[in-house]
C-alpha positions in Angstrom: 0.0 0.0 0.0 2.6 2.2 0.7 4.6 1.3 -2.5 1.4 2.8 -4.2 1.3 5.7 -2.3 4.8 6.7 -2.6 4.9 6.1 -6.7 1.3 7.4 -7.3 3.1 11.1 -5.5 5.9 10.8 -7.0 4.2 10.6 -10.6 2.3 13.5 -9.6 4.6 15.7 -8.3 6.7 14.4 -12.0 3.6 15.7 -13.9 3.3 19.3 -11.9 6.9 19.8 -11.9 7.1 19.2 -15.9 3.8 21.1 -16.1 5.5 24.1 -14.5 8.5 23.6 -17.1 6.2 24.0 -20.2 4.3 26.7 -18.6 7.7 28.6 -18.0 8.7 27.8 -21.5 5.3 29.1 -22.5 5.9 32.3 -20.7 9.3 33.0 -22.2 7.6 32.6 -25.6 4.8 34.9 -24.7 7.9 37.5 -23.7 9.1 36.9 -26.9 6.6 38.5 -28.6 4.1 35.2 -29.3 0.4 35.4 -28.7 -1.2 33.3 -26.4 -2.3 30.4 -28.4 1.1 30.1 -29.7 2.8 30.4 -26.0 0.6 27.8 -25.0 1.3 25.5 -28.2 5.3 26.7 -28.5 6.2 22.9 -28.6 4.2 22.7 -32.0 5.3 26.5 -33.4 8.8 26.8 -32.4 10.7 23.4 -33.1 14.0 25.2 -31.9 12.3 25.5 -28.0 11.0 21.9 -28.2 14.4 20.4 -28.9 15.5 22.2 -25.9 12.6 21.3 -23.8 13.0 17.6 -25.1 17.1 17.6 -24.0 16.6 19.0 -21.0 13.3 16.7 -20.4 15.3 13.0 -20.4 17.9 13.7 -18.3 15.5 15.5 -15.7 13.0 12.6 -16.3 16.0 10.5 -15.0 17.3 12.5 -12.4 13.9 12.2 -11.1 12.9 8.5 -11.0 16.3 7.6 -9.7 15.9 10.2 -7.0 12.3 8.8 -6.3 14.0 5.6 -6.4 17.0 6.4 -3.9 14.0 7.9 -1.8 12.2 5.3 -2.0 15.3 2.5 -0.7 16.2 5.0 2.1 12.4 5.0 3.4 12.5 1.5 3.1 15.4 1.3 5.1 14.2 3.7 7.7 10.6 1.8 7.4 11.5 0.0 10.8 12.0 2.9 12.3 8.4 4.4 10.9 6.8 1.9 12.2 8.4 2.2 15.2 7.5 5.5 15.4 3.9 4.8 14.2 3.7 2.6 17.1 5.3 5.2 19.5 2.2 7.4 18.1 -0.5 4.8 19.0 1.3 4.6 22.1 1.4 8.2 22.3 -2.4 8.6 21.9 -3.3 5.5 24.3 -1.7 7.5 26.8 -3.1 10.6 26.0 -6.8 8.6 26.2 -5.7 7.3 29.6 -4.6 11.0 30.6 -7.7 12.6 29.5 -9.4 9.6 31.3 -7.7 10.2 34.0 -8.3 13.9 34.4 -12.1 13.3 34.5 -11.3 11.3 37.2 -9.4 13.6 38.8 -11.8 16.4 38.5 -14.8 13.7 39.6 -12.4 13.2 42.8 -11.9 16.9 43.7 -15.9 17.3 43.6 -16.3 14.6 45.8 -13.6 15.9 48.1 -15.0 19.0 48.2 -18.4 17.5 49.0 -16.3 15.6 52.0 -14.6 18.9 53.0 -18.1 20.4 53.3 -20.0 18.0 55.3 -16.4 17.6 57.7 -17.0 21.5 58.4 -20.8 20.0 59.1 -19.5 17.7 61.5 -16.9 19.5 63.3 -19.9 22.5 64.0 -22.1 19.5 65.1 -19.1 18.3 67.5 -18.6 21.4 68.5 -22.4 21.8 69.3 -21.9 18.8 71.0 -18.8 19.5 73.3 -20.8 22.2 74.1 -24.1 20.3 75.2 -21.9 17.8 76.8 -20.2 20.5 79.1 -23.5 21.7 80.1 -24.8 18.7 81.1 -22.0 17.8 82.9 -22.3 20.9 84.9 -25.9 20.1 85.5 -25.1 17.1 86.5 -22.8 18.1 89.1 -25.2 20.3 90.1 -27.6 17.5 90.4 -24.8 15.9 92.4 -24.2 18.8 94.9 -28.0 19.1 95.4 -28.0 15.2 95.7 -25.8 15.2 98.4 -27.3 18.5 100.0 -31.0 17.0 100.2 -29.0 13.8 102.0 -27.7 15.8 104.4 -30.5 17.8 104.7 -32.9 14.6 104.6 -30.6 13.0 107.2 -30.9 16.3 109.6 -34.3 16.6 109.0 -34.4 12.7 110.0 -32.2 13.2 113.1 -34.2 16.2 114.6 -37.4 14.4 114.1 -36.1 11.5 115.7 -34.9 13.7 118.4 -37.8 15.7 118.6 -39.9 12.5 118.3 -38.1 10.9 121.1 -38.4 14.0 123.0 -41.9 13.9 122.6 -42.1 9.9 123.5 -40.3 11.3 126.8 -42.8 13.6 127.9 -45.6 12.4 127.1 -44.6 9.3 129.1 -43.4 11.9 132.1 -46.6 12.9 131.4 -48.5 10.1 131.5 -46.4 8.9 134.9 -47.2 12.2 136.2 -50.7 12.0 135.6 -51.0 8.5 137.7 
């Protein structure tokens, strides 16, 4: 295929570069002091410009193929090294696909870490909250605790009097009782 290629140019570029030839010879004629129809025809009016354009035409036809030819050895020789660097390219472009791949993933992970980032400033206000909540209760708490041990105290004095005014009341009422007999 690439055989094709390379002779299918090469006869191209042949039949533009020996177009431009006649087209310059055409011009010179038209300088000259020829009209157009004979500048374009010359090779048919002026035999003298044809044998020129013929002598100069073989060894330039030449010239060419063997350099097409030359070309052509020295690609094939460097072919290894083309498809070397054709598979360098697909390399190339697998790893571009896996960096454009990965920089949608990338950008799907910074979105998602800033949705983390967001609710972690969520929970540290709730823990703070918290903390907060927690110290109060504590102190409530302790406050319960102090009151606690306060009603005890007060429960156990308010025990001890009654006991001690109840058994000061047992006393006399059984003082009493042996006075009034």
């Amino acid at each position: 295929m690439f055989f094709f290629r390379f002779f299918k140019w090469s006869g191209v570029g042949y039949l533009v570069f020996l177009l431009l030839l006649y087209l310059a010879d055409a011009w010179k004629v038209h300088k000259a002091g020829g009209g157009i129809l004979e500048s374009l025809g010359w090779v048919f009016f002026f035999p003298g410009y044809r044998k020129g354009f013929v002598d100069y035409l073989i060894p330039f036809s030449f010239g060419w193929w063997l350099a097409a030819l030359v070309l052509l050895f020295f690609i094939l020789f460097l072919f290894d090294d083309v498809e070397e660097l054709n598979n360098l390219r697909e390399k190339i472009q697998s790893s571009e696909k896996r960096l454009s791949s990965l920089k949608g993933e990338i950008e799907k992970l910074k979105r998602e870490l800033q949705r983390l980032e967001k609710k972690e400033k969520s929970l540290k206000t709730d823990i703070d909250y918290l903390e907060h909540e927690k110290t109060v209760v504590w102190d409530d708490l302790k406050n319960l605790k102090e009151q606690k041990r306060n009603l005890s105290l007060y429960i156990e004095e308010t025990l001890q009097r009654a006991y001690e005014e109840g058994r000061e009341k047992g006393y006399r009422s059984v003082l009493d009782e042996l006075r009034s007999l």
